[in-house]
C-alpha positions as a printed NumPy array, in Angstrom:
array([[141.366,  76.31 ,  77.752],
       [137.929,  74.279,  76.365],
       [139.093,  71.241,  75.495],
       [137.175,  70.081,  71.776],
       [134.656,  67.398,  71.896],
       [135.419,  64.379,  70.289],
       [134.212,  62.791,  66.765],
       [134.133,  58.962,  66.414],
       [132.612,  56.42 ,  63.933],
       [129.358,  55.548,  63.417],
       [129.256,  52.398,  66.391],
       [130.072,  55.077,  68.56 ],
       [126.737,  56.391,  68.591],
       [123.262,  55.654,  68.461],
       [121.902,  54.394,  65.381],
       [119.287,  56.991,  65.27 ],
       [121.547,  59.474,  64.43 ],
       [123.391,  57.252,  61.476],
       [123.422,  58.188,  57.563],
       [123.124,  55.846,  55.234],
       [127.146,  56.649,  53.612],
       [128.809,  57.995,  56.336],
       [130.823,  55.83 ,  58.478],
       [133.07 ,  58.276,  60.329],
       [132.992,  61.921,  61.595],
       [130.041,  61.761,  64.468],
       [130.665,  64.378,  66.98 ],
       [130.565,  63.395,  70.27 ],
       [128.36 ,  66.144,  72.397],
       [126.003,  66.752,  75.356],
       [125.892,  70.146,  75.583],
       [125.237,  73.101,  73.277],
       [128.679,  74.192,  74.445],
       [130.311,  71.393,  73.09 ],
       [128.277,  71.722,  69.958],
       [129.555,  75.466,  69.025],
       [133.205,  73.628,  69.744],
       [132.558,  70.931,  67.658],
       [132.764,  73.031,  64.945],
       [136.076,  73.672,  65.18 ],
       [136.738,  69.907,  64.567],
       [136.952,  67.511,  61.635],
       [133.36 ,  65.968,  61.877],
       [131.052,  65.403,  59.357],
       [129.116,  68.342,  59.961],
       [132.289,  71.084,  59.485],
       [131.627,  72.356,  56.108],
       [127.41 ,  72.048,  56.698],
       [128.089,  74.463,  59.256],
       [130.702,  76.674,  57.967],
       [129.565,  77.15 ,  54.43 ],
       [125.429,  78.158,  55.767],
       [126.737,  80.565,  58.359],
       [129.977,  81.891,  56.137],
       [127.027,  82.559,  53.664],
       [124.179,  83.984,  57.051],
       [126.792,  86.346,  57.591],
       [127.193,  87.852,  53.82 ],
       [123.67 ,  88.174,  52.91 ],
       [122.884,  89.586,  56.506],
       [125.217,  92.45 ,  55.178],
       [123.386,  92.344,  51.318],
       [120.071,  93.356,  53.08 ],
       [121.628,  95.896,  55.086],
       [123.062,  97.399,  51.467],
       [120.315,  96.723,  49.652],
       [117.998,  98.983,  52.048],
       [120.438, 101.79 ,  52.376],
       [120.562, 102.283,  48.566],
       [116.453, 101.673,  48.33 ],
       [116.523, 104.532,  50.968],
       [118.366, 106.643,  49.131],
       [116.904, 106.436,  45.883],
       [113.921, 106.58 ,  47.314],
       [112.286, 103.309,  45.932],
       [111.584, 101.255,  48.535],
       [108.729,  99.815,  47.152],
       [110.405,  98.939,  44.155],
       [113.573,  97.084,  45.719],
       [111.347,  95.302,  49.012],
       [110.811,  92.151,  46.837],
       [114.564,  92.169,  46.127],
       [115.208,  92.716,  49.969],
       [112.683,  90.505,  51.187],
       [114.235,  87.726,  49.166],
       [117.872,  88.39 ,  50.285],
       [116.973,  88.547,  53.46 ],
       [115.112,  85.058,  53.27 ],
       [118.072,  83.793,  52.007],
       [119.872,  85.148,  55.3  ],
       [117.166,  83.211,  57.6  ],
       [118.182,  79.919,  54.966],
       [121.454,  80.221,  55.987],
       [120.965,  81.11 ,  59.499],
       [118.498,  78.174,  59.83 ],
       [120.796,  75.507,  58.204],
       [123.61 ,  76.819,  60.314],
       [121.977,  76.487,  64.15 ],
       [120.176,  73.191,  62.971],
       [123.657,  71.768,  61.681],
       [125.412,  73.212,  64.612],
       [122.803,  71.957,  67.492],
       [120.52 ,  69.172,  66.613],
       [123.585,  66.718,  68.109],
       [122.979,  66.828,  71.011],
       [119.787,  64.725,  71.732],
       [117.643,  62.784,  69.433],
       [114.394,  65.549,  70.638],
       [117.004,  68.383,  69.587],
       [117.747,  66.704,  66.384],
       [113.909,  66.88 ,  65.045],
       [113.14 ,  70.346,  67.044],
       [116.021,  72.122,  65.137],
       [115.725,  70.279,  61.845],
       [112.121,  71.582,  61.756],
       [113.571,  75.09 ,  62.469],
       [115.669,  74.644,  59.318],
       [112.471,  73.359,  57.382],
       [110.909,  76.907,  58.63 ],
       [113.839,  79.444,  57.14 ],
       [113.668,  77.09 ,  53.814],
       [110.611,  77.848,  53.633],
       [110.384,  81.339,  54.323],
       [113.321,  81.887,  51.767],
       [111.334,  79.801,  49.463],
       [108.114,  82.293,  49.552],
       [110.229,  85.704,  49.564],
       [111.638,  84.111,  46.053],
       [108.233,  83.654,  44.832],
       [107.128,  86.879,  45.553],
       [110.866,  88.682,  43.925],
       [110.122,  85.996,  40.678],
       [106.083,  87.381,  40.335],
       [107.626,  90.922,  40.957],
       [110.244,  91.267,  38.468],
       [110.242,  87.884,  36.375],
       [106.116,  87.116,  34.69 ],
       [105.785,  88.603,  31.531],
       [104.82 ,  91.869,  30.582],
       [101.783,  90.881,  28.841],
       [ 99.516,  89.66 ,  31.464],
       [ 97.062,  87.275,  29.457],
       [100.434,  85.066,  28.548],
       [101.025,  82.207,  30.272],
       [ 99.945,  79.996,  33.281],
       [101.006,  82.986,  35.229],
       [ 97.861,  84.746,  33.755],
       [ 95.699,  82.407,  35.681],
       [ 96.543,  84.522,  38.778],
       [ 95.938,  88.174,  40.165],
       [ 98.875,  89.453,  42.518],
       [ 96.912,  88.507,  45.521],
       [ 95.891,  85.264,  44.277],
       [ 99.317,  84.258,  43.025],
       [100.655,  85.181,  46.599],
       [ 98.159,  83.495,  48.534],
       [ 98.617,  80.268,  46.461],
       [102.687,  80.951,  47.229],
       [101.64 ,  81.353,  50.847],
       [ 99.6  ,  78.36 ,  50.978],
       [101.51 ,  76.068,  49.139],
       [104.681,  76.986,  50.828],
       [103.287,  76.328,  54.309],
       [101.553,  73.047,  53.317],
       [105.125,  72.065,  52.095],
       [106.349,  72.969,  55.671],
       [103.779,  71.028,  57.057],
       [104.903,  67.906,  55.134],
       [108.347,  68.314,  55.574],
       [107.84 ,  68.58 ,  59.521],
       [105.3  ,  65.763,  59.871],
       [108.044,  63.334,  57.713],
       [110.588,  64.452,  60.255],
       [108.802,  63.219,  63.221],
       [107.141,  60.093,  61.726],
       [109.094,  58.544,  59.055],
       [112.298,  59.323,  61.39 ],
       [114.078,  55.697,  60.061],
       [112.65 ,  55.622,  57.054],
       [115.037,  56.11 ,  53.792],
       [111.934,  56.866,  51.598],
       [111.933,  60.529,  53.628],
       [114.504,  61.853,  51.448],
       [112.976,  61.304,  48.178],
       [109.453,  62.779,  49.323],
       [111.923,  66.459,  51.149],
       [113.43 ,  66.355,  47.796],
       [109.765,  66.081,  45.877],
       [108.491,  68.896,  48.501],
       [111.105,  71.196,  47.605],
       [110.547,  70.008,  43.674],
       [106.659,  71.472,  44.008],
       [108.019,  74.679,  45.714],
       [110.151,  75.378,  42.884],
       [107.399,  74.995,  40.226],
       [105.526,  77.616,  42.499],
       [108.596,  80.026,  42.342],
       [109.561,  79.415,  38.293],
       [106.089,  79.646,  37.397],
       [106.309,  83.366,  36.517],
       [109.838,  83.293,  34.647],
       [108.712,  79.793,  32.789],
       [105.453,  81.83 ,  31.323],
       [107.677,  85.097,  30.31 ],
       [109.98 ,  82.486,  28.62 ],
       [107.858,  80.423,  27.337],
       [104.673,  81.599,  26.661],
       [105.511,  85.101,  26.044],
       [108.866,  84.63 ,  24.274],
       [110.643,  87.617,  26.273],
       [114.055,  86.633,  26.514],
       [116.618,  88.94 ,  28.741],
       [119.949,  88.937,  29.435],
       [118.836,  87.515,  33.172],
       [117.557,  84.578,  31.237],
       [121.199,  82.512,  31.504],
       [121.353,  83.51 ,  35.708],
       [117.785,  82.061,  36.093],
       [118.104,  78.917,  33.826],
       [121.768,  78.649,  35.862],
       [120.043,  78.734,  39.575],
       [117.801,  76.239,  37.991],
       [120.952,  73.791,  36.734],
       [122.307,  74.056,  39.826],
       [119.607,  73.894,  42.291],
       [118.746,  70.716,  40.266],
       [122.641,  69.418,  40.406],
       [121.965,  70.195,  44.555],
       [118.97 ,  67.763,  44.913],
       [120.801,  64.693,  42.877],
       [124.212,  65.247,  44.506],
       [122.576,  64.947,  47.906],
       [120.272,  62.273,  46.443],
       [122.528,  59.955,  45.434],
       [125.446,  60.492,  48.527],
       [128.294,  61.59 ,  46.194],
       [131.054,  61.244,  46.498],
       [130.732,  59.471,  50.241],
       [128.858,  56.809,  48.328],
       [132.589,  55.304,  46.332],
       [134.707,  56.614,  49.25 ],
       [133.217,  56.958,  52.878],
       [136.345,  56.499,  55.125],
       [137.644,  59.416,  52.774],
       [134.432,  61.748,  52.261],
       [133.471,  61.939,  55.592],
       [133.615,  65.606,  56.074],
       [133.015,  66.664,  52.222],
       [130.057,  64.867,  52.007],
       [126.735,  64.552,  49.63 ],
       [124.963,  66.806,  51.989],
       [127.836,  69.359,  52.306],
       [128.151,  69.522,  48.413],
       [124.668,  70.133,  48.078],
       [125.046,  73.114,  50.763],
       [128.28 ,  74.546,  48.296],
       [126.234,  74.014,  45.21 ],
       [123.104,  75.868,  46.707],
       [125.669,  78.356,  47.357],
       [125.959,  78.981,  43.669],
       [122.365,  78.635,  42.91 ],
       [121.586,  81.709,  45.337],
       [124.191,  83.751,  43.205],
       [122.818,  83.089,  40.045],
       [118.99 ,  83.858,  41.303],
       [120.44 ,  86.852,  43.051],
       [122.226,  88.164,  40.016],
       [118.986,  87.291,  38.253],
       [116.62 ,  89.719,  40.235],
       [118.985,  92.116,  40.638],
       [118.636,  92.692,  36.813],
       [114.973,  92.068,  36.833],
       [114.261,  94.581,  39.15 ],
       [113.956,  97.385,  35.89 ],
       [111.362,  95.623,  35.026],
       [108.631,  97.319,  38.312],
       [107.786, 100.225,  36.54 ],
       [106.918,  98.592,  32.885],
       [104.088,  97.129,  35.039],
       [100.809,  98.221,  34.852],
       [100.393, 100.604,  38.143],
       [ 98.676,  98.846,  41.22 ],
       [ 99.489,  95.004,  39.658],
       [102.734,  94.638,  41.724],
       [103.455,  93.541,  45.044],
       [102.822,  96.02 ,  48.033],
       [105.314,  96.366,  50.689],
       [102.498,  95.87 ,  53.172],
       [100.539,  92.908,  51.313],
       [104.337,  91.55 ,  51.3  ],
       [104.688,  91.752,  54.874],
       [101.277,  90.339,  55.543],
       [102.145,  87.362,  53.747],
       [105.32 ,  86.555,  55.168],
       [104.303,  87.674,  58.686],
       [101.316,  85.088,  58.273],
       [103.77 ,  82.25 ,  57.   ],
       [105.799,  83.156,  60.239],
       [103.288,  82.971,  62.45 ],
       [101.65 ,  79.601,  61.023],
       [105.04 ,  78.285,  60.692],
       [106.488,  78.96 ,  64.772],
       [103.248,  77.554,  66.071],
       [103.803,  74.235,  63.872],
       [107.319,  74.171,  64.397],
       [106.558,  74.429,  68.329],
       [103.055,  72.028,  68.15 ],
       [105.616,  69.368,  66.186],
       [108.248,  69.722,  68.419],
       [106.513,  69.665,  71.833],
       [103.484,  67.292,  70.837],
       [104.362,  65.734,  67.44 ],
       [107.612,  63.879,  69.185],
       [107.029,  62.685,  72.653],
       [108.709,  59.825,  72.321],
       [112.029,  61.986,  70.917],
       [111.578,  64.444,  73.358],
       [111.894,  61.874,  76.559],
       [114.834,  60.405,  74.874],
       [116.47 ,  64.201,  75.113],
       [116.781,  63.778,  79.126],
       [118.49 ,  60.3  ,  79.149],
       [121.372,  61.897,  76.502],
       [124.243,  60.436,  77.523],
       [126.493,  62.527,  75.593],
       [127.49 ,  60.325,  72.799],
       [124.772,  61.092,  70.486],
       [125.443,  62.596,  66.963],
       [123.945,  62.622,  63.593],
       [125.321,  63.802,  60.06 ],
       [122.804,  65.597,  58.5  ],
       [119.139,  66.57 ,  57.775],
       [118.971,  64.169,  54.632]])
């Protein structure tokens, strides 16, 4: 029987892998054997893992729903936006979960998969701009910032903010590695990519004064997307109790209250998604110009997660052959 790896406190390990907070809990693994084990233990990355890939494994079963009633309704094109969101929800999850799960086991594994889980943000982070400019701008076109913008220019803007977020994200990884400033500029990232997403709900509310009965599910993932970024923020609750909140952590909260967020943008879209036809014909989202765009994020994003990883971090990358087995971190903060 595999015997489960060990979890110590934070002098058992090397520094690099410390978080500010957390003084217990560091798993103690050299292989990605004992990684999948160590999930099975008390560390301080149980519930990171758990509650992503718990969640991976429910939307991965929404999609497959979702595009067996689109099928048989025969309106595809009309539910892809809804799809391709849920299902970059399912790469978020899936992301989170391998990143939490792996990136223990050298200090070059910790960046490499951290970036991975900066790539699946991201991607879920685009497919909800494009379900929010499907089913969320106002009816009346010339209202709002959201007027500014065609379809194609609104999702090339999505596309090309979204990536240059990446891009950030993934450089502060692998050059601001000790810095505590890192965590303010992620959370600042993410802040611009939500303004990107909201943008066409804020100028239906807003500007055009159409108010649904969605309006309470969007203004909730809002609340508690925001309650997300200042729980992890300010390390609550390991912050007034870390020999206790080892495990249920600042970053694990903020994984349970994105949790909630996704429901209440889910719930949102799924009553949005009416709205396609009341749109002029020809100003909506194709499923091909959809694909293009997230194939194209894909793309740009796997050759700068592999150009960061392999070129960006030499110096983590030697480190990752002199593991010695004792190296562990918390979390991507």
């Amino acid at each position: 029987m595999a015997k489960l790896p060990s979890h110590g406190p934070a002098s058992s390990v090397d520094e690099f892998f410390l978080c500010p907070g957390i003084v217990k809990g560091y798993r103690h693994v050299s292989n990605k054997w004992d990684c999948v084990l160590s999930s099975l233990t008390l560390s301080n990355e149980l519930v990171n893992i758990w509650s992503h890939g718990v969640a991976a494994v429910y939307y991965m079963y929404v999609v497959y729903a979702l595009l067996t009633h689109a099928w048989m309704l025969d309106a595809l094109e009309q539910h892809f936006p809804l799809i391709a969101q849920q299902f970059g929800v399912f790469v978020a999850m899936l992301g989170s979960t391998l990143a939490h799960m792996f990136h223990s086991e050298s200090r070059w594994h910790h960046v490499a998969w951290f970036m991975v889980d900066y790539l699946g943000i991201g991607f879920y982070c685009l497919t909800s701009a494009i379900a929010h400019y499907a089913y969320s701008r106002p009816l009346d076109e010339n209202s709002g910032p959201i007027s500014l913008f065609s379809t194609n220019a609104y999702l090339t803007i999505a596309l090309l903010g979204h990536t240059c977020v990446l891009v950030s994200q993934c450089y502060l990884r692998c050059r601001l590695l000790q810095q505590t400033s890192r965590l303010y500029i992620l959370v600042t990232g993410y802040a611009v990519a939500y303004i990107i997403n909201f943008l066409p709900f804020l100028s239906r509310y807003y500007s055009a004064q159409e108010h649904l009965s969605s309006d309470p599910f969007h203004w909730g993932q809002f609340h508690w997307s925001l309650a997300s970024a200042l729980v992890m923020t300010a390390k609550v609750p390991e912050r007034f109790a870390p020999e206790t909140f080892y495990s249920l952590n600042g970053h694990s909260m903020m994984h349970i209250l994105l949790l909630v967020s996704f429901y209440h943008q889910s719930t949102a879209l799924r009553m949005d998604v009416e709205r396609w036809s009341s749109f002029p014909s020809g100003h909506q989202p194709c499923v091909p110009g959809v694909c293009l765009v997230l194939f194209l994020y894909s793309l740009v994003g796997i050759l700068l997660t592999y150009y960061f990883a392999y070129v960006g971090q030499p110096a983590a990358h030697q480190s990752s052959c002199t593991s010695n087995g004792r190296t562990a971190k918390t979390h991507h903060d």
